[in-house]
N, CA, C and O atoms as a Tripos MOL2 file, in Angstrom:
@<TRIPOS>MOLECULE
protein
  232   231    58     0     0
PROTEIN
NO_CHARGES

@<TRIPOS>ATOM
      1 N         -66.3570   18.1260  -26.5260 N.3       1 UNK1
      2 CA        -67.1290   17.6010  -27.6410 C.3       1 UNK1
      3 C         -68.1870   18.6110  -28.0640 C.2       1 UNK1
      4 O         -68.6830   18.5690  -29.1890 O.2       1 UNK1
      5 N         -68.6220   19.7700  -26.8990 N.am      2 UNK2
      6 CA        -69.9120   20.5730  -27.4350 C.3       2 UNK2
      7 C         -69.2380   21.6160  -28.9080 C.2       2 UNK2
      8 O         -70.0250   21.9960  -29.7740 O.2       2 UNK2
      9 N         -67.7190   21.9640  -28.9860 N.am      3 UNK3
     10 CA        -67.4240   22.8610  -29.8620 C.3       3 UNK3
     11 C         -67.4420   21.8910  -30.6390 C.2       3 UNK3
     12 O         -68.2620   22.2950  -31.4630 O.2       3 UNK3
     13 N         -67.1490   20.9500  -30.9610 N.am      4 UNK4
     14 CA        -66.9970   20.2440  -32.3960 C.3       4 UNK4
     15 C         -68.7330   20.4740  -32.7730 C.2       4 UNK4
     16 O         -69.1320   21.2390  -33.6510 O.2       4 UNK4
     17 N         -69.4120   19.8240  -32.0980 N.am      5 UNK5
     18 CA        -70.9620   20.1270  -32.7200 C.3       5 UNK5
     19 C         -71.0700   21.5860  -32.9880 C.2       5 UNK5
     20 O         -71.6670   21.9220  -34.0110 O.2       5 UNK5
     21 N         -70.4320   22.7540  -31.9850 N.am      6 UNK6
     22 CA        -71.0480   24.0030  -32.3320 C.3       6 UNK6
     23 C         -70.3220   24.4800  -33.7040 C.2       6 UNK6
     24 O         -70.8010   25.3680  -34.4090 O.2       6 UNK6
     25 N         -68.8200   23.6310  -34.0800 N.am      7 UNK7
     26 CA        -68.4620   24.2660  -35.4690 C.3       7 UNK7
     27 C         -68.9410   23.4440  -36.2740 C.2       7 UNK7
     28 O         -68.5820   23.8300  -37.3870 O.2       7 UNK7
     29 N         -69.8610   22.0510  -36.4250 N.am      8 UNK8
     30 CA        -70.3250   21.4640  -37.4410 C.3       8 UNK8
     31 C         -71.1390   22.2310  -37.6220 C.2       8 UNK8
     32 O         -71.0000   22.4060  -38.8330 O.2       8 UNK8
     33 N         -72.0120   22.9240  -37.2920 N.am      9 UNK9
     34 CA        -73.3580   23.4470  -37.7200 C.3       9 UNK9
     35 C         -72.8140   24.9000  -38.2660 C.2       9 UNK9
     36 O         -73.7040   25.6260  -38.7090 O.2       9 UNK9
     37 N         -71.7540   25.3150  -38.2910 N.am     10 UNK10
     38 CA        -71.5060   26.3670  -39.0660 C.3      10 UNK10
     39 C         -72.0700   26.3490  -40.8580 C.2      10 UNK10
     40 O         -72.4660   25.3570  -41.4700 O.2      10 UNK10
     41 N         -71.9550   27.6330  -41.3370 N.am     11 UNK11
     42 CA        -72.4380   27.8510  -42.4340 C.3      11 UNK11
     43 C         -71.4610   27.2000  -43.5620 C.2      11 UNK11
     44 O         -71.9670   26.6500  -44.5400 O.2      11 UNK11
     45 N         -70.1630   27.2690  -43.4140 N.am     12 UNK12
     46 CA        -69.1540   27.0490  -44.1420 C.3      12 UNK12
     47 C         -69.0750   25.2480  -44.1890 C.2      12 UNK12
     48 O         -68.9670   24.5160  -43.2050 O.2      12 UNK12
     49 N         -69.1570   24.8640  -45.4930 N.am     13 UNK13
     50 CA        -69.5400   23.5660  -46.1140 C.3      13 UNK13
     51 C         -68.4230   22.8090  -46.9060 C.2      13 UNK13
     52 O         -68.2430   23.4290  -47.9540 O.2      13 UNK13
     53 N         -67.5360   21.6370  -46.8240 N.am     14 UNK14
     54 CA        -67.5240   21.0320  -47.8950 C.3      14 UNK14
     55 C         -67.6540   19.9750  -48.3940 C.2      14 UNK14
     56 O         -67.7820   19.2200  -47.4300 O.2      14 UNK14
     57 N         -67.7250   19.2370  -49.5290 N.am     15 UNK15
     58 CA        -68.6190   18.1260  -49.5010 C.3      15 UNK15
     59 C         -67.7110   17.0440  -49.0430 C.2      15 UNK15
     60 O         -66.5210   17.2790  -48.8340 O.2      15 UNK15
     61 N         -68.2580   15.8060  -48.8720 N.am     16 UNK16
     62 CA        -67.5870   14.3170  -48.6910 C.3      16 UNK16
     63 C         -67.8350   13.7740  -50.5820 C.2      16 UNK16
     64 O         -68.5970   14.3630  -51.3490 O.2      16 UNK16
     65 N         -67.0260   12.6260  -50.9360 N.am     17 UNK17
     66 CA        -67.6580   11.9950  -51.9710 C.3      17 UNK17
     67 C         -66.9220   10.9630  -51.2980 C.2      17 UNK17
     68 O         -65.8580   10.9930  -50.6790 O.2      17 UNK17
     69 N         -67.8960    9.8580  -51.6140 N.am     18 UNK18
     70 CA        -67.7280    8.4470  -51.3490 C.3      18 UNK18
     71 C         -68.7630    7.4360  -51.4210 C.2      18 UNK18
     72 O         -69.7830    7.7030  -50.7850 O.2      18 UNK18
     73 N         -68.7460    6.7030  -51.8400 N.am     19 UNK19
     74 CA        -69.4660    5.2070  -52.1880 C.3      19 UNK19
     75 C         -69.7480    4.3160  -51.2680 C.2      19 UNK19
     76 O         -68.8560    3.5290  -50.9490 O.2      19 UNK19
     77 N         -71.3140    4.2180  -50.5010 N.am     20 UNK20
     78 CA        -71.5180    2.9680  -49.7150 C.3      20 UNK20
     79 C         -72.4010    2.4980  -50.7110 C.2      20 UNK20
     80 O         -72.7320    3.0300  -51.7710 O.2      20 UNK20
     81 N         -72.8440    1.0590  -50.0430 N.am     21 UNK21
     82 CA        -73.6280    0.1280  -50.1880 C.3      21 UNK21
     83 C         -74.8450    0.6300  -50.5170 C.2      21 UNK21
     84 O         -75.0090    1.7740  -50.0930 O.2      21 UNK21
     85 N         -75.8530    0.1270  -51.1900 N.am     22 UNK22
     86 CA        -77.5520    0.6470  -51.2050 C.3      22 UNK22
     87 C         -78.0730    0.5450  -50.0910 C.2      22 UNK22
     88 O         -78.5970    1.4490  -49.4400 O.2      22 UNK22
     89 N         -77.9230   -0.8670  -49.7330 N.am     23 UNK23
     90 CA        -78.7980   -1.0130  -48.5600 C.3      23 UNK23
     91 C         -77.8610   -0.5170  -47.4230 C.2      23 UNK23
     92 O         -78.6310   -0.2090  -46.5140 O.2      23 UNK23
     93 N         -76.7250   -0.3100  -47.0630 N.am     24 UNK24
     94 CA        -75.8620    0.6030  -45.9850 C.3      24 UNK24
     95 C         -76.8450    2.0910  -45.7000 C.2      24 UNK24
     96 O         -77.3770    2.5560  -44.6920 O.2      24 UNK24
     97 N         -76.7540    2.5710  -47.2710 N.am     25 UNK25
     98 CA        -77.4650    4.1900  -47.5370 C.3      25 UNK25
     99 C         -78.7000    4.0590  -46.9570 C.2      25 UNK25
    100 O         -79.0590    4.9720  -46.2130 O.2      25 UNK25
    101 N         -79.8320    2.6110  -47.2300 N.am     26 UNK26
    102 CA        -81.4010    2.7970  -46.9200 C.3      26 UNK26
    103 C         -81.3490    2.8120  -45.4090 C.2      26 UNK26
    104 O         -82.1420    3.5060  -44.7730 O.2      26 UNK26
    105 N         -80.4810    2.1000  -44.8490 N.am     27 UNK27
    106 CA        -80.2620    1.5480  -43.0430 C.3      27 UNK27
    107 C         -80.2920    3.1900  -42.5340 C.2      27 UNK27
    108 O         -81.2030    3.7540  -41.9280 O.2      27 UNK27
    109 N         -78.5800    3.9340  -43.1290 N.am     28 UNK28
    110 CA        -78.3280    4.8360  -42.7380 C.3      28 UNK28
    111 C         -79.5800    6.2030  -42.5070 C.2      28 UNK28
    112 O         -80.0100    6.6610  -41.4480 O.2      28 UNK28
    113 N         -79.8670    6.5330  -43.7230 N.am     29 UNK29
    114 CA        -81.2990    7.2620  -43.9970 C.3      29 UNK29
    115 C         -82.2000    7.1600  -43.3100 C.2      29 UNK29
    116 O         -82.6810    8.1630  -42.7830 O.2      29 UNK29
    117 N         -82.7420    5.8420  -43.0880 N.am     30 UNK30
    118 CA        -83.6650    5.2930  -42.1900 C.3      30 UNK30
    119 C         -83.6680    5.4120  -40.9240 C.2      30 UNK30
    120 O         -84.7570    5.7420  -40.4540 O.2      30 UNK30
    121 N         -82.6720    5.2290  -40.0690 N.am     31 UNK31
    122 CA        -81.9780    5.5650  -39.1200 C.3      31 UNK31
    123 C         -81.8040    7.0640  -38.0430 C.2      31 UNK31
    124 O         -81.7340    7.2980  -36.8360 O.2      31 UNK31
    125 N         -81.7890    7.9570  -39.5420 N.am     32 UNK32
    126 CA        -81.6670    9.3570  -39.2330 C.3      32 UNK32
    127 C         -83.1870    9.6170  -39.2930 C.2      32 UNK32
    128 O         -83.6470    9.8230  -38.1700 O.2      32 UNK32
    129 N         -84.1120    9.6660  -40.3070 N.am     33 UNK33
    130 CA        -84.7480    9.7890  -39.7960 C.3      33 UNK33
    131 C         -86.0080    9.0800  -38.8980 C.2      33 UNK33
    132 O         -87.0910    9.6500  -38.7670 O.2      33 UNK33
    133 N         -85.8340    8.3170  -38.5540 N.am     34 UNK34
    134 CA        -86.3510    7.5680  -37.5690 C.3      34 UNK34
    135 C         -85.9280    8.5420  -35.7260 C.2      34 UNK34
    136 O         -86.7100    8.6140  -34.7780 O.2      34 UNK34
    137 N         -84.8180    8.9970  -35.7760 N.am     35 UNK35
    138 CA        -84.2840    9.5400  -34.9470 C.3      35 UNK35
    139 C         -84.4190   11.3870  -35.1910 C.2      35 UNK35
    140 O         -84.1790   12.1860  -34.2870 O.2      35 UNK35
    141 N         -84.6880   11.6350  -36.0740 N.am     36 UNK36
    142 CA        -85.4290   13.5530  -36.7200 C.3      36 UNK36
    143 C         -83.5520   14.0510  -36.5480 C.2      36 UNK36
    144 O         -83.0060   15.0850  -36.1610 O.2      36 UNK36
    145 N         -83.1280   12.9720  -36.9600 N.am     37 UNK37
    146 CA        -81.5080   14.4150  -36.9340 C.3      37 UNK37
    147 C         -80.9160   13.9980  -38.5490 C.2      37 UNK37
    148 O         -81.1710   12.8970  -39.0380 O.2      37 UNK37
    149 N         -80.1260   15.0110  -39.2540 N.am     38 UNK38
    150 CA        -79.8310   14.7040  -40.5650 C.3      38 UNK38
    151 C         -78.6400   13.8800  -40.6310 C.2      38 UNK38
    152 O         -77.7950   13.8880  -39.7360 O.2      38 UNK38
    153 N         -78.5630   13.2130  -41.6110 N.am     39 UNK39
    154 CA        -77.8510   12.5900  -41.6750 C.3      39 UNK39
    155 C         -76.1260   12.8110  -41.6230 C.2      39 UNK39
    156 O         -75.2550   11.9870  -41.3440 O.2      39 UNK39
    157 N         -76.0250   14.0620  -41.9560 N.am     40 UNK40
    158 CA        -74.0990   14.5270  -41.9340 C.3      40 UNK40
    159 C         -73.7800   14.5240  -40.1120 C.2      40 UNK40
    160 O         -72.7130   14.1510  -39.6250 O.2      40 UNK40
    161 N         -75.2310   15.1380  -39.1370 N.am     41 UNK41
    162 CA        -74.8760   15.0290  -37.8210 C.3      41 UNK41
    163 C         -74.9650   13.3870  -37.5480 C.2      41 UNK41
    164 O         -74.4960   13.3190  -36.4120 O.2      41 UNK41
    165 N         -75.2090   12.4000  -37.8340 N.am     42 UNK42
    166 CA        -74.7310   11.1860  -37.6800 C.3      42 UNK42
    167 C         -73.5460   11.1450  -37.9400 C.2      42 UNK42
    168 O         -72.7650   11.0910  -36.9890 O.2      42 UNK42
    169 N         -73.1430   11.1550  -38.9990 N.am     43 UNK43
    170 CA        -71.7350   11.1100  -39.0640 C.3      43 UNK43
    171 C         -71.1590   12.0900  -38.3910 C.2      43 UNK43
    172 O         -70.3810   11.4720  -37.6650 O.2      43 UNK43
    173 N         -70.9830   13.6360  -38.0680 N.am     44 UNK44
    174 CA        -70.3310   14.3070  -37.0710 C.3      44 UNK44
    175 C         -69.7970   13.1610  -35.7510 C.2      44 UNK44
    176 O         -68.6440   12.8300  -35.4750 O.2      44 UNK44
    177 N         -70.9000   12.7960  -35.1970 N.am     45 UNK45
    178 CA        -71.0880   12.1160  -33.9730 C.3      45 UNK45
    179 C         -70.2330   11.0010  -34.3450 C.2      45 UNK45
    180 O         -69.0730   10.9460  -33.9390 O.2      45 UNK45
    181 N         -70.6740   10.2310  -34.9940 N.am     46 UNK46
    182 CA        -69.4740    8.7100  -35.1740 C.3      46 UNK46
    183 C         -68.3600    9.2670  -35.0920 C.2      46 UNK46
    184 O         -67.7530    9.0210  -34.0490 O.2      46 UNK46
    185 N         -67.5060   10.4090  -36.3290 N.am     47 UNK47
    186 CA        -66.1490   10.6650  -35.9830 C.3      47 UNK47
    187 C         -65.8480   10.8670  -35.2110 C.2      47 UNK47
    188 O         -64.7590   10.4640  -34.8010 O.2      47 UNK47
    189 N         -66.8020   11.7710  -34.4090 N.am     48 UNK48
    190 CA        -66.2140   12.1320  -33.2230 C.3      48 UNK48
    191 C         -65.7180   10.7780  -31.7180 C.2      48 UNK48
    192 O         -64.9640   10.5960  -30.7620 O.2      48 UNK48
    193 N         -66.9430   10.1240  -32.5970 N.am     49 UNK49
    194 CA        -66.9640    8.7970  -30.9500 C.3      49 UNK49
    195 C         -65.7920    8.0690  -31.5110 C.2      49 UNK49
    196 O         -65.0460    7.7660  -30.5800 O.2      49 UNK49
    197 N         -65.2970    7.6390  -32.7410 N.am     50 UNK50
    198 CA        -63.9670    6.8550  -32.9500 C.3      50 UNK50
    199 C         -62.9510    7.1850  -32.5780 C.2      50 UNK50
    200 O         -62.1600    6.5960  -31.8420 O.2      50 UNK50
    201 N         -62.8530    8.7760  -33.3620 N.am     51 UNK51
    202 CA        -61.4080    9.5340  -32.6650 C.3      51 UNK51
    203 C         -61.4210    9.2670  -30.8620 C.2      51 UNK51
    204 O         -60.4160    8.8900  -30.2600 O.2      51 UNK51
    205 N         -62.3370    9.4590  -30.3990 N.am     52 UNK52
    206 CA        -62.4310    9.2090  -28.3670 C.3      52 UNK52
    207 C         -62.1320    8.2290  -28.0370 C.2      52 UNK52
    208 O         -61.5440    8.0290  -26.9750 O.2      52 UNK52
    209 N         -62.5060    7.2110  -28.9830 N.am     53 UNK53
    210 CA        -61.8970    5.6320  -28.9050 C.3      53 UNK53
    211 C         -60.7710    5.0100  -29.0200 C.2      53 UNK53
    212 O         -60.3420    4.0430  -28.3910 O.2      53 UNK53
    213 N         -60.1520    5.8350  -30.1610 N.am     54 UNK54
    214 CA        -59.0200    5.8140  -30.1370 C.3      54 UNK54
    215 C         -58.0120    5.9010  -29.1520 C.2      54 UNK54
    216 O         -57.1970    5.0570  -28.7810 O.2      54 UNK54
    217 N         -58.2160    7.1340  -28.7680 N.am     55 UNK55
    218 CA        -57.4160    7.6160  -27.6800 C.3      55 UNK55
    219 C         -57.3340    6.8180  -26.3730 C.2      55 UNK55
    220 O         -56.3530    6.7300  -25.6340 O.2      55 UNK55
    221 N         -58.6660    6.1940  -26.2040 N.am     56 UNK56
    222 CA        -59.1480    5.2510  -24.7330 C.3      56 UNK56
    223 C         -58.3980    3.9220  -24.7260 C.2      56 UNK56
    224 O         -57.9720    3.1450  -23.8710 O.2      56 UNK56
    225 N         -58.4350    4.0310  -26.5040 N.am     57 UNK57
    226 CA        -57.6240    2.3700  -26.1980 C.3      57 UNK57
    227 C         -55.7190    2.2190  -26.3090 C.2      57 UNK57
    228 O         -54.9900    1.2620  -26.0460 O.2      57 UNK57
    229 N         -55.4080    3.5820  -26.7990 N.am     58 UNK58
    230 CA        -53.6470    3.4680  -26.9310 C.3      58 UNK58
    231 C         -53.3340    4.2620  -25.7560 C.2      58 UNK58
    232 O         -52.1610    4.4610  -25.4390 O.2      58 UNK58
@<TRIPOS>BOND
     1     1     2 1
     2     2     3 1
     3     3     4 2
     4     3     5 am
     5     5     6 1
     6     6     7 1
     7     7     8 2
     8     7     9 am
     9     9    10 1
    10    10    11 1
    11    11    12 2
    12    11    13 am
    13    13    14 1
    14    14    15 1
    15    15    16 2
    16    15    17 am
    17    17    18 1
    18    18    19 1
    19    19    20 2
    20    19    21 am
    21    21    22 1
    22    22    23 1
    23    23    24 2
    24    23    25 am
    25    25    26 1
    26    26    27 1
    27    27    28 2
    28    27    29 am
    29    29    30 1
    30    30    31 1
    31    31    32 2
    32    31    33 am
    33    33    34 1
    34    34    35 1
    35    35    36 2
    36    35    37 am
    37    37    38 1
    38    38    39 1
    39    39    40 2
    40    39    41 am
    41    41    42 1
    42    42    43 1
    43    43    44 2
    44    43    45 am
    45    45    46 1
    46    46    47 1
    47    47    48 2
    48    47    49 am
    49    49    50 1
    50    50    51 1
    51    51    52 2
    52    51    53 am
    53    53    54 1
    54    54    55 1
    55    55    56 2
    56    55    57 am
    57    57    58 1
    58    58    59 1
    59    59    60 2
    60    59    61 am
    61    61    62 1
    62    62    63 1
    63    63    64 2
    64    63    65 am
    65    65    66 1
    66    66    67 1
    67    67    68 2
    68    67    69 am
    69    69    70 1
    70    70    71 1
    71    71    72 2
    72    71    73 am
    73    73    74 1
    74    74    75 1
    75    75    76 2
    76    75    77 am
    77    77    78 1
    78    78    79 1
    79    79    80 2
    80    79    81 am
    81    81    82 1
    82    82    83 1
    83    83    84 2
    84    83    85 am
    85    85    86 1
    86    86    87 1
    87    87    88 2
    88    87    89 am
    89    89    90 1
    90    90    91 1
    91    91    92 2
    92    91    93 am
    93    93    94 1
    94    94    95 1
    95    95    96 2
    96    95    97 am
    97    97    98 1
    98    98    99 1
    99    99   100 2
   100    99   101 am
   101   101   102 1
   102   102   103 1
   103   103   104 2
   104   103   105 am
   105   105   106 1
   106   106   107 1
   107   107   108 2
   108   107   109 am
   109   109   110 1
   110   110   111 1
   111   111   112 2
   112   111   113 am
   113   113   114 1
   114   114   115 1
   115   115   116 2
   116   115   117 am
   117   117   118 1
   118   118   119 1
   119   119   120 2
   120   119   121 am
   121   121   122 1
   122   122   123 1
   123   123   124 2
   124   123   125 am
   125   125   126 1
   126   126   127 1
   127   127   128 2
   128   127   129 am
   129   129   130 1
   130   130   131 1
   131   131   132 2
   132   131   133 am
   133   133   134 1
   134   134   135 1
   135   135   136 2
   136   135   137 am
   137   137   138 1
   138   138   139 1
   139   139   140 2
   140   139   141 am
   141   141   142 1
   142   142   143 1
   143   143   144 2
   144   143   145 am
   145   145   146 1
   146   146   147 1
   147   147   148 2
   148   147   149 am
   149   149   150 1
   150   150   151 1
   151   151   152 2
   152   151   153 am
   153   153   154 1
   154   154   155 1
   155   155   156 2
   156   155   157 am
   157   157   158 1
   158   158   159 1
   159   159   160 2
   160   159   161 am
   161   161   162 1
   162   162   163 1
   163   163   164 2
   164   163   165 am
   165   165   166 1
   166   166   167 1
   167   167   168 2
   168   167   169 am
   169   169   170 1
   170   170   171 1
   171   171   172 2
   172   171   173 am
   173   173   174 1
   174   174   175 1
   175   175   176 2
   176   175   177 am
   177   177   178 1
   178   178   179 1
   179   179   180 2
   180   179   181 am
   181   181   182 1
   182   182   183 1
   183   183   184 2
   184   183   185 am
   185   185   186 1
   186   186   187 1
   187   187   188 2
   188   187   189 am
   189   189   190 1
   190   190   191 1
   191   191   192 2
   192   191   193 am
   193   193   194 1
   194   194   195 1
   195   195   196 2
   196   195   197 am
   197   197   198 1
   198   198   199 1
   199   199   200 2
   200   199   201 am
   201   201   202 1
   202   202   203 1
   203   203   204 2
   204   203   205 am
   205   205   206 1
   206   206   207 1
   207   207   208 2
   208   207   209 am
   209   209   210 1
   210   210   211 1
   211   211   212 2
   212   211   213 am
   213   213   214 1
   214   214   215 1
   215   215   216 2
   216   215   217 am
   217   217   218 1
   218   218   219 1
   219   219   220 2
   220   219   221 am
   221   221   222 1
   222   222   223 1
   223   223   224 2
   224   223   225 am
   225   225   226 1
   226   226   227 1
   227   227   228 2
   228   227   229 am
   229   229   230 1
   230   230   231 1
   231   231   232 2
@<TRIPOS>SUBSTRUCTURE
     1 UNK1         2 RESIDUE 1 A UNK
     2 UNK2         6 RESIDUE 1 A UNK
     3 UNK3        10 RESIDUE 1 A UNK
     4 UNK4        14 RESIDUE 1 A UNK
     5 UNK5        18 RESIDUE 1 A UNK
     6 UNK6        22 RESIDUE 1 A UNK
     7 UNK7        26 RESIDUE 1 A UNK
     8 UNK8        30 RESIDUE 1 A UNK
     9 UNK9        34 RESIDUE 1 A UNK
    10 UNK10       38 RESIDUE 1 A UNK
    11 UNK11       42 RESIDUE 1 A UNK
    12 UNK12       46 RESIDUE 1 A UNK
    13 UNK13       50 RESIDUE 1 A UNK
    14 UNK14       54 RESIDUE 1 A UNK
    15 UNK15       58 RESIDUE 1 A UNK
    16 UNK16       62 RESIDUE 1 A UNK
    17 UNK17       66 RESIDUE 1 A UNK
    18 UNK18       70 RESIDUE 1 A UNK
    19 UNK19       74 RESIDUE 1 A UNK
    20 UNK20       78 RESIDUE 1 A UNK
    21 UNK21       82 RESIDUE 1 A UNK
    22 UNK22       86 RESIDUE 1 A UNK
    23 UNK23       90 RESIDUE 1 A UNK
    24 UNK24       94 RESIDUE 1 A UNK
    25 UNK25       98 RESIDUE 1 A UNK
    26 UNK26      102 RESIDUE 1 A UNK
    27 UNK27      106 RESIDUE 1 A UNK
    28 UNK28      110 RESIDUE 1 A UNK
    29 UNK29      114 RESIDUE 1 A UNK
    30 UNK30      118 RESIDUE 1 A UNK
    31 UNK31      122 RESIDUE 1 A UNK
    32 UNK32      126 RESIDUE 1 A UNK
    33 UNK33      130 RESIDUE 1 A UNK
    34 UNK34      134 RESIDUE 1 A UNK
    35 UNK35      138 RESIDUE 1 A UNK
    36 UNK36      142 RESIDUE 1 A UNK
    37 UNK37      146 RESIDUE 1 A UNK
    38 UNK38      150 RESIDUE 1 A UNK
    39 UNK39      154 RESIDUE 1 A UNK
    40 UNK40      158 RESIDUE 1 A UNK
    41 UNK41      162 RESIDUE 1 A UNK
    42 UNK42      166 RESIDUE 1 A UNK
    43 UNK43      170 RESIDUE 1 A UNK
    44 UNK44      174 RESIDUE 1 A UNK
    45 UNK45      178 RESIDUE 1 A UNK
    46 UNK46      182 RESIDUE 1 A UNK
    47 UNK47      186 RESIDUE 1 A UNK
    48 UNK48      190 RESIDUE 1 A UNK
    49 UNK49      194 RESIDUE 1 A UNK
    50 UNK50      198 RESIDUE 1 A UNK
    51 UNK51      202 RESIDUE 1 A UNK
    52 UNK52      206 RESIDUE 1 A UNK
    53 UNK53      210 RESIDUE 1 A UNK
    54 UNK54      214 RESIDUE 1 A UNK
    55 UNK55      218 RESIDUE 1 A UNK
    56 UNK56      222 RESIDUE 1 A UNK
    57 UNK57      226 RESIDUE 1 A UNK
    58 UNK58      230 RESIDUE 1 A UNK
């Protein structure tokens, strides 16, 4: 799991587009920073913990 974080933080970028909720976005935002990490490494971390989940449960 440490290389997936060490290639998220690479320089090379591309975007997401997608549509949540307002109040999903204020939770999410809030959340991050309440915790000082940005918000795309939240999401890094979730994909990463689902894909692990995945695997744990098939």
């Amino acid at each position: 799991m440490d290389q997936f974080f060490k290639d998220a933080g690479s320089d090379e970028k591309k975007d997401l587009n997608f549509k949540v909720p307002p109040n999903f976005h204020a939770d999410y935002k809030a959340f991050a920073a309440q915790h000082g990490v940005p918000m795309s490494d939240i999401l890094y971390r979730s994909f990463q913990l689902f894909r692990l989940s995945l695997i744990w449960t098939h």
